[in-house]
C-alpha positions as CSV (number, residue, x, y, z in Angstrom):
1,X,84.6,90.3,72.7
2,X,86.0,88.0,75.4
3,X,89.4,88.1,74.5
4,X,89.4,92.0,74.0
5,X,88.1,92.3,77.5
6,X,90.8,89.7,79.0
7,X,93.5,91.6,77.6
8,X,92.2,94.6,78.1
9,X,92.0,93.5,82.1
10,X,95.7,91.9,81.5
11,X,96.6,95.7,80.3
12,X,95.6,97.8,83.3
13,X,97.5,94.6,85.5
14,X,100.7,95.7,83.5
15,X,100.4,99.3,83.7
16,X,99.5,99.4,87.3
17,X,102.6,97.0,88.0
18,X,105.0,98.7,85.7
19,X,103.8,102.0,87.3
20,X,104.2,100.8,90.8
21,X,107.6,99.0,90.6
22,X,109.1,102.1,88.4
23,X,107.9,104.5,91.2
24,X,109.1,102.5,94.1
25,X,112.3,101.2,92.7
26,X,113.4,105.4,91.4
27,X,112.3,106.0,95.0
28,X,114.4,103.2,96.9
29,X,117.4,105.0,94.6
30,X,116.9,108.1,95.4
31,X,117.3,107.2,98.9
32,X,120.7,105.8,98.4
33,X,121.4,108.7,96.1
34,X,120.1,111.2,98.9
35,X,122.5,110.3,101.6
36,X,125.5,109.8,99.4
37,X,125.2,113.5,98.3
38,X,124.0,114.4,102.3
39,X,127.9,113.3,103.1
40,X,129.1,114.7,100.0
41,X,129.7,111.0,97.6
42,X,130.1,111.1,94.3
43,X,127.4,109.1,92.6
44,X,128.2,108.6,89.1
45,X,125.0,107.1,87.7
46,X,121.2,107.2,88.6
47,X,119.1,104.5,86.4
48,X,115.5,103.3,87.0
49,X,116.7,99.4,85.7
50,X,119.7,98.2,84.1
51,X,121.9,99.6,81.7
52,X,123.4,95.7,81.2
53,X,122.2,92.4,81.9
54,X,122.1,92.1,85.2
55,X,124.2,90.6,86.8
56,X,126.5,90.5,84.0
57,X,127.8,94.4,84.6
58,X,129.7,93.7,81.3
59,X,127.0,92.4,79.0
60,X,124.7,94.6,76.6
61,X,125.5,97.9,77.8
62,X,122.7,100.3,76.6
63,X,120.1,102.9,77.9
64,X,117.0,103.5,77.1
65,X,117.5,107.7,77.9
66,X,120.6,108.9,79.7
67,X,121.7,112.5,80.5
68,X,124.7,113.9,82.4
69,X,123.9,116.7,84.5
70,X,127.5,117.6,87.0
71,X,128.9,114.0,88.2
72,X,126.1,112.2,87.8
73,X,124.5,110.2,84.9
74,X,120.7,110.1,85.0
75,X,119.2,107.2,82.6
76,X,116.8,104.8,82.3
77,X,117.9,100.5,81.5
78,X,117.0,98.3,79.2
79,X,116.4,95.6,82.0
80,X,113.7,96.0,83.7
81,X,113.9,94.1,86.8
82,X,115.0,96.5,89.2
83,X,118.0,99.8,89.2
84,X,120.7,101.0,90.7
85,X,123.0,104.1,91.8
86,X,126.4,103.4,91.1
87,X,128.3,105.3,94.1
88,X,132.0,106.3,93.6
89,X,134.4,103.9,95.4
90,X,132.0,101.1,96.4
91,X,132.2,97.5,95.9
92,X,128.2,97.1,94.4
93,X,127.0,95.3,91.0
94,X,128.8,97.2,88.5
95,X,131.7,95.7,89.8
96,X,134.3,98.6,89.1
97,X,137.8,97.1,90.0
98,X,139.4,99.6,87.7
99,X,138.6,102.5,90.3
100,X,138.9,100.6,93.7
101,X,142.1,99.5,93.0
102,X,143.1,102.8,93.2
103,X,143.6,105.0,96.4
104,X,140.5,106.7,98.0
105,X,139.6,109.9,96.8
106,X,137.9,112.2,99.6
107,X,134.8,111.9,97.9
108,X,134.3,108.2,97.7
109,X,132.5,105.9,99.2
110,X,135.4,104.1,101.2
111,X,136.5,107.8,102.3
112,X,133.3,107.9,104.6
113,X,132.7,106.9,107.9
114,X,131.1,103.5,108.8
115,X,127.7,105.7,110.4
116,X,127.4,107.3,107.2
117,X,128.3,104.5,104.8
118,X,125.8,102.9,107.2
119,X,123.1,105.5,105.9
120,X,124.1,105.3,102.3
121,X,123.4,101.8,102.7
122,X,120.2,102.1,104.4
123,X,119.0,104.9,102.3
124,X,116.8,103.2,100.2
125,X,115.2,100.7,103.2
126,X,114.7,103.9,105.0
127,X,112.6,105.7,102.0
128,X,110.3,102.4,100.9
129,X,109.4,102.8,104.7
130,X,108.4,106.5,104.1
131,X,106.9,106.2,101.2
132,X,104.4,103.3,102.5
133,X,104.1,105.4,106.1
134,X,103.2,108.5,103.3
135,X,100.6,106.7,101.4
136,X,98.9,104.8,104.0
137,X,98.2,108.3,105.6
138,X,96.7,109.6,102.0
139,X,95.0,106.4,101.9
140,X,92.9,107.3,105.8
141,X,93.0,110.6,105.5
142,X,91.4,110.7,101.7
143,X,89.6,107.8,102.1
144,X,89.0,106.4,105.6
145,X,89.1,102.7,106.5
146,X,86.0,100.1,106.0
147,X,86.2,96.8,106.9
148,X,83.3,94.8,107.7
149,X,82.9,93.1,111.4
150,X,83.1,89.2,111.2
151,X,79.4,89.3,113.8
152,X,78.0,91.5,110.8
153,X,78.6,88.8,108.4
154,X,75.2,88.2,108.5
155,X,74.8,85.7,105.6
156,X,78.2,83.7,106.2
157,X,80.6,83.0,104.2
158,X,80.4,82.1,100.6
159,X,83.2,79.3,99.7
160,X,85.2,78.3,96.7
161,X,86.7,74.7,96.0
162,X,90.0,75.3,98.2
163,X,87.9,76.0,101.0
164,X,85.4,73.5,100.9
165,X,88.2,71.2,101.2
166,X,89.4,71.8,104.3
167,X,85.8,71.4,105.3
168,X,83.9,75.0,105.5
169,X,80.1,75.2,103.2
170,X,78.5,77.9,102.3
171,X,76.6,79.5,104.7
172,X,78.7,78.7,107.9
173,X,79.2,81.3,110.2
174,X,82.7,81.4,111.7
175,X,82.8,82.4,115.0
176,X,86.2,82.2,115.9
177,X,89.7,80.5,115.5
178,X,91.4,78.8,118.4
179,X,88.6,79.8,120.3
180,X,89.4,83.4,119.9
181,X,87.4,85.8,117.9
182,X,88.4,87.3,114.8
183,X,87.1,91.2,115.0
184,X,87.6,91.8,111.0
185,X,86.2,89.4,108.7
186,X,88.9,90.1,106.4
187,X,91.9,89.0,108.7
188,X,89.9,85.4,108.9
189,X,92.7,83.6,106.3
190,X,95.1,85.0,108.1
191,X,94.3,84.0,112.0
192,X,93.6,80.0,109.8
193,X,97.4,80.6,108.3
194,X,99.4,80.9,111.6
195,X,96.6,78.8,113.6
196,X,98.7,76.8,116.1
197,X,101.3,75.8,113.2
198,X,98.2,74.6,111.0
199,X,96.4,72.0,113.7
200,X,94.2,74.9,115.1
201,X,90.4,75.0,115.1
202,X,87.4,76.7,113.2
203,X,84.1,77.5,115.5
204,X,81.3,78.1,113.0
205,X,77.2,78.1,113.6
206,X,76.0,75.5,110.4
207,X,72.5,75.6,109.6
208,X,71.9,77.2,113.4
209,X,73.9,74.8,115.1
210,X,77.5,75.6,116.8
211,X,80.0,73.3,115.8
212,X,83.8,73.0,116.0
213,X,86.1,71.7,113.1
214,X,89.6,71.1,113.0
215,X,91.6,72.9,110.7
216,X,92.8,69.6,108.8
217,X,96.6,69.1,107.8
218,X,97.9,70.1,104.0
219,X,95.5,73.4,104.8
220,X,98.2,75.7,104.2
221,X,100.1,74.0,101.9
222,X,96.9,74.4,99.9
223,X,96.6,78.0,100.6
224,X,100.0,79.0,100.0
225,X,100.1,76.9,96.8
226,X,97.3,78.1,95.0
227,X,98.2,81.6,96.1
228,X,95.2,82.5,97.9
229,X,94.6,84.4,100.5
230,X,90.7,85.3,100.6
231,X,89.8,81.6,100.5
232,X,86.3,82.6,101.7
233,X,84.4,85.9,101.4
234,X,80.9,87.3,102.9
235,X,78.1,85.6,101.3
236,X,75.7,87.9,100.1
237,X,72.5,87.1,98.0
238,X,71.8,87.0,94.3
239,X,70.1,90.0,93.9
240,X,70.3,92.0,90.5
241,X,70.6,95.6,90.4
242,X,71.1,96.8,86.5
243,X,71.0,94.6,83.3
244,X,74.0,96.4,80.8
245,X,74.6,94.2,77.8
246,X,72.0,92.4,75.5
247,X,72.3,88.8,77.0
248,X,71.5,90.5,79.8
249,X,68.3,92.7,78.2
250,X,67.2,89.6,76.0
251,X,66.5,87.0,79.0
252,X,64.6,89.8,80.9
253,X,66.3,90.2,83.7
254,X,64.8,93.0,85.7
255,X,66.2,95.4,88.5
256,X,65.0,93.8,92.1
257,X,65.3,90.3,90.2
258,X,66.6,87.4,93.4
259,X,67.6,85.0,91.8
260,X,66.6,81.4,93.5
261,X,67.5,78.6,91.6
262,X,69.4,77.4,88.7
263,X,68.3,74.3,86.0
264,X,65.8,73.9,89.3
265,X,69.0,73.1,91.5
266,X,68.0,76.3,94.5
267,X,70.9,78.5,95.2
268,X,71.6,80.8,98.1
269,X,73.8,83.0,97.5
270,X,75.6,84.8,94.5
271,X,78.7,82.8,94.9
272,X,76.5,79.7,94.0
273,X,75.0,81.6,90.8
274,X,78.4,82.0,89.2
275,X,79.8,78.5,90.2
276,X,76.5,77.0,87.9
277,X,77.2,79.7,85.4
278,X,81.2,78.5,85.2
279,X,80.0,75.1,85.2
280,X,77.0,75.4,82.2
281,X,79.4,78.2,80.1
282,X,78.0,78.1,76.3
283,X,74.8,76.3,77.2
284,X,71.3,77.1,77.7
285,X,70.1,77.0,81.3
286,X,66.8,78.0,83.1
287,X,67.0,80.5,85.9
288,X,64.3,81.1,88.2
289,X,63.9,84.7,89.6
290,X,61.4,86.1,92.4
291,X,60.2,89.4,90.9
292,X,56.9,91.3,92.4
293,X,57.2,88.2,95.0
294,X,56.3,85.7,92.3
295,X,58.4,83.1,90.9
296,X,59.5,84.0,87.0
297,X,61.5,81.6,85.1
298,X,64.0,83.0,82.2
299,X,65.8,81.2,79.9
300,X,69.4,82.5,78.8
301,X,72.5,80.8,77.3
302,X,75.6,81.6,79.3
303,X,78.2,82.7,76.9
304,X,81.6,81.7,77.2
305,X,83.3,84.2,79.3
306,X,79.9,83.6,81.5
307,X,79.0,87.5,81.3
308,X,75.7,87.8,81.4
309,X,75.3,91.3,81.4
310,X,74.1,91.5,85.0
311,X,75.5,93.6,87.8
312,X,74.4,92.4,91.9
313,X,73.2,95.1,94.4
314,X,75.9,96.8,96.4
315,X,77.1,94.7,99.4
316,X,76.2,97.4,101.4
317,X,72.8,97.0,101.0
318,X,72.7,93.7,102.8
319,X,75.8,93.8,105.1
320,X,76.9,96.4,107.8
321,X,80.2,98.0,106.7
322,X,82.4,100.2,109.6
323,X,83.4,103.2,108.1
324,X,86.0,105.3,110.2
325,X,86.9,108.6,108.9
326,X,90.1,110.1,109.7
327,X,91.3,113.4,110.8
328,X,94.9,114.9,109.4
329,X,96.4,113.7,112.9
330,X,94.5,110.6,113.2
331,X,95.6,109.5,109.6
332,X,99.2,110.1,110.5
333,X,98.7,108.1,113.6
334,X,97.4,105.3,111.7
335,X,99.6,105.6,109.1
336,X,102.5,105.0,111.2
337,X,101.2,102.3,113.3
338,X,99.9,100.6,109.9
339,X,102.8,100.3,108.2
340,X,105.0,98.4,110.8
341,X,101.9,96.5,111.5
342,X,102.3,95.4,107.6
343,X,105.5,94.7,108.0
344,X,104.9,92.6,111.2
345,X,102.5,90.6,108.9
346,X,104.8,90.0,106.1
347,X,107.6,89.1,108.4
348,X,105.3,86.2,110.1
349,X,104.4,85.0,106.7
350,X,108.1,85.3,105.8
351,X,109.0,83.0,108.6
352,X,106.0,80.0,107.9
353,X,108.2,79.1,105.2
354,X,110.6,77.5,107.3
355,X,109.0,77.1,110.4
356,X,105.8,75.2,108.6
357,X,106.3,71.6,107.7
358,X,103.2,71.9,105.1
359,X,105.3,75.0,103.1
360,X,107.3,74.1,100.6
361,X,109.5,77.2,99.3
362,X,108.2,76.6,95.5
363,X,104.6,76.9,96.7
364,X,104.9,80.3,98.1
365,X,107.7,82.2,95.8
366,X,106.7,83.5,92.6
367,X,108.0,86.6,90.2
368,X,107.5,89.0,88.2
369,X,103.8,87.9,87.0
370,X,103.0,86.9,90.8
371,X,103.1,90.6,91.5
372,X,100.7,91.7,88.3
373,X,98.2,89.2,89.3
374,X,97.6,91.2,93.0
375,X,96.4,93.9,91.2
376,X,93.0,94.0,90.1
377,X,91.7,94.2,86.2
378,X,90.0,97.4,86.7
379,X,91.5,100.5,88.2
380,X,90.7,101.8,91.4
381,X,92.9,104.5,93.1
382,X,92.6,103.0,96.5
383,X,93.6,99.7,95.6
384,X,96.4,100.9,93.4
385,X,97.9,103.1,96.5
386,X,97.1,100.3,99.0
387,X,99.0,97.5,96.8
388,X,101.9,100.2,96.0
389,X,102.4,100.5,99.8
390,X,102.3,96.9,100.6
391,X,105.0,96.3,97.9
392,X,107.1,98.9,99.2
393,X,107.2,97.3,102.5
394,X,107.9,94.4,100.5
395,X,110.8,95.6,99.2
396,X,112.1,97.3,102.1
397,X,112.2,94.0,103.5
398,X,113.3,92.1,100.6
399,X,116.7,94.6,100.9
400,X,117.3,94.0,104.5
401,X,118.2,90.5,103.9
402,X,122.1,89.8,105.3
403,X,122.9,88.7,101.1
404,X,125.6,90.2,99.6
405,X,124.4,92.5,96.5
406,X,121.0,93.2,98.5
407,X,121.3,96.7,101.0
408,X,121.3,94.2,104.1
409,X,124.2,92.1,103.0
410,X,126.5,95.6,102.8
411,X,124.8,96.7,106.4
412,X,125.9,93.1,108.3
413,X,129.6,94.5,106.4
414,X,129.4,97.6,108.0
415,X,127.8,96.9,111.6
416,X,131.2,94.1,111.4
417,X,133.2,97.3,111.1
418,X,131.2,99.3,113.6
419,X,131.7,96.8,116.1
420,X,135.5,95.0,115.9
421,X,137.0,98.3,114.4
422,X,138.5,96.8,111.6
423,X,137.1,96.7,108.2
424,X,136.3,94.0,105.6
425,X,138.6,93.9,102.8
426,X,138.2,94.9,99.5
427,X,139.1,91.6,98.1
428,X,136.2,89.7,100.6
429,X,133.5,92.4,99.7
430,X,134.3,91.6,96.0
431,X,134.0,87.8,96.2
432,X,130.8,88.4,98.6
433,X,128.9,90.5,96.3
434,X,129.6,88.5,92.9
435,X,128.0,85.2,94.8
436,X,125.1,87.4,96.0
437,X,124.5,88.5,92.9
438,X,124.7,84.9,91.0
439,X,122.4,84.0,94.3
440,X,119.8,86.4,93.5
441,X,119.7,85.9,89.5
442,X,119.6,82.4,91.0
443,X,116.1,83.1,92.6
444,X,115.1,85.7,90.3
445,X,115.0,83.0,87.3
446,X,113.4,80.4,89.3
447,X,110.6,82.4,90.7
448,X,110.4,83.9,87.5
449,X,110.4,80.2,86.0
450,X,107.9,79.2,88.9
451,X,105.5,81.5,87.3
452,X,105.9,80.5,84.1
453,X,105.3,77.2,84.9
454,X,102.0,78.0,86.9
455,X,100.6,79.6,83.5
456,X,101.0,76.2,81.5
457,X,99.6,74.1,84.4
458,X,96.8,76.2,84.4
């Protein structure tokens, strides 16, 4: 049952991942494909991944579906790490040198001027930015914005082993970072990650006393490295609302059940309940409940996958949420201002990796299965929309990047050209793009490999 249920959680991690990338990726196309046609380019094919090997143009040539329809073939790869639009006289990774060594034809590429080769280029930046702006909007105007105020955090925080490293138990209240308050509990991880280049400090009340603790070196390198970026979340007590399997049903748990104390060890907090149920998988343990305000003592053996049928009261019973709900014009506003301040976010996480002595580059790139493990083993439209827009931005920064082969590396070309007034040969553009694109297989295999490697360490 435990293996069905893994892969069953592993399944809906693939399909929202292979959902997500194939949306953003034909959308970041279509962009490109959009203002070629705007300034009347040829584009001779459309195709959601590659038709070859990438970035071997020449290697395994085959589609999956392809139709002509006018001058354009629409298809869909083999390859499925990315796509392209292959635009008529322009140096990209199909690498035609057939049809740019012959003269320009009015409707190619290099017949354009640099402003609109500029938005040919920037076509597909310009509609990941939409399309996140687009769905953060559905996102606040369907479903508002909740986020729980760090003062309302009533319980403190419940920890796991990374965080009780660098010093935090369960139960501290955090009161600020650097001496500055953190409004939203969530952003917490974040204010510790760019905390005065990781020698910042944590205020926290422990066990009613205000203390301060220094946020201890190797802290980030830690975070960044296991990949975490909710190192703490809101404690919250054990308290069981519905029994739904056997296990469950047989050891009498009852709705209203707070749980106290496991093998006679007392616990706090629900976070402490799972750790003994990890920690005592396939044994039999004793766990003492208060029911009717009297002590009851039950007697279950955790089964391996440590699901004991048992589902906790909703967090908003205990804790304070803020719920803001947003009108058409309010959701657009925050859309907007959302998005780029996404962006800002990933852009200062972007530039720890070289301004942070404790980052190492290997800790904090991944691949293709870093991406499916953000999403979460059961479906939830919210989180599915919110991830798809994060990733977008993602990519839409990814593809400003000055490399050859990537959007920005044709856009430094061109903004060359804008400014001296005299273009960059054919023959440079050529040599440019075919070490990008051995750059980014480069990358591509080793975060790729990276994540491999993570799996069997594991």
């Amino acid at each position: 049952m435990s293996n069905i249920l893994l892969m069953s959680g592993t399944a809906v991690k693939v399909i929202q991942l292979f959902a997500a990338l194939s949306l953003l990726i034909a959308l970041h196309e279509g962009g490109h494909f959009f203002f070629a046609r705007l300034f009347k380019t040829r584009v001779e094919k459309f195709y959601l991944f590659f038709d070859f090997l990438f970035p071997f143009s020449g290697l395994l040539n085959f589609a999956l579906f392809k139709k002509k329809k006018g001058d354009t073939e629409y298809g869909i790869g083999w390859f499925p790490l990315g796509g392209y639009v292959k635009i008529a006289g322009m140096v990209d990774e199909s690498m035609d040198k057939e049809q740019l060594a012959r003269p320009p034809e009015p409707w190619e590429y290099r017949s354009k001027k640099p402003y609109q080769r500029l938005f040919i280029m920037l076509g597909g930046i310009i509609v990941n930015v939409l399309v996140a702006i687009i769905l953060y909007i559905i996102i606040f105007s369907v479903y508002g914005e909740k986020y729980l105020l760090t003062t309302n955090a009533k319980y403190g925080i419940s920890t796991d082993t990374l965080s009780r490293s660098i010093g935090l138990r369960n139960g501290d209240m955090i009161k600020s970072i650097d001496n500055k308050p953190v409004e939203r509990f969530e952003r917490i991880p974040s204010a510790v990650l760019f905390s005065h280049d990781q020698r910042g400090t944590i205020q926290i009340t422990r066990d009613g006393k205000d203390t301060s603790m220094n946020i201890l070196p190797g802290t980030v390198s830690k975070m960044t490295k296991e990949q975490k970026g909710d190192f703490i979340s809101p404690a919250l007590p054990a308290v069981v609302d519905s029994v739904f399997n056997t296990i469950g049903a047989k050891a009498n748990f009852k709705h209203g059940d707070s749980i106290v104390a496991v093998n006679g060890q007392p616990i706090r907090f629900r976070s402490e309940f799972e750790e003994l149920k990890m920690a005592n998988y396939d044994k039999p343990i004793t766990v003492t409940v208060i029911r009717n305000n009297e002590p009851q003592i039950l007697n279950v053996t955790v089964p391996k996958d440590s699901l004991m049928g048992i589902q906790y009261m909703n967090a908003e019973r205990y804790l304070k949420i803020e719920h803001i709900h947003y009108g058409l014009f309010d959701a657009v506003t925050k859309g907007f201002s959302y998005t780029f301040e996404q962006f800002g976010n990933y852009l200062s996480q972007f530039k720890l990796i070289f301004k942070s002595k404790e980052i190492k580059a290997q800790d904090s790139m991944g691949g293709i299965i870093s991406f499916g493990k953000i999403f979460p083993s059961e479906f939830d439209m919210r989180e599915f929309l919110m991830l798809t827009a994060f990733i977008s931005i993602i990519l839409a920064f990814m593809n400003l990047l000055p490399i050859p082969g990537l959007d920005g590396g044709y856009v430094i070309f061109l903004l060359f050209e804008m400014i001296t007034g005299k273009a960059v040969s054919e023959k440079v553009m050529e040599r440019a793009t075919t070490v990008g694109l051995v750059l980014l297989l480069t990358l591509m295999v080793y975060a790729n490999g990276l994540d491999i490697f993570r799996l069997f360490k594991h």
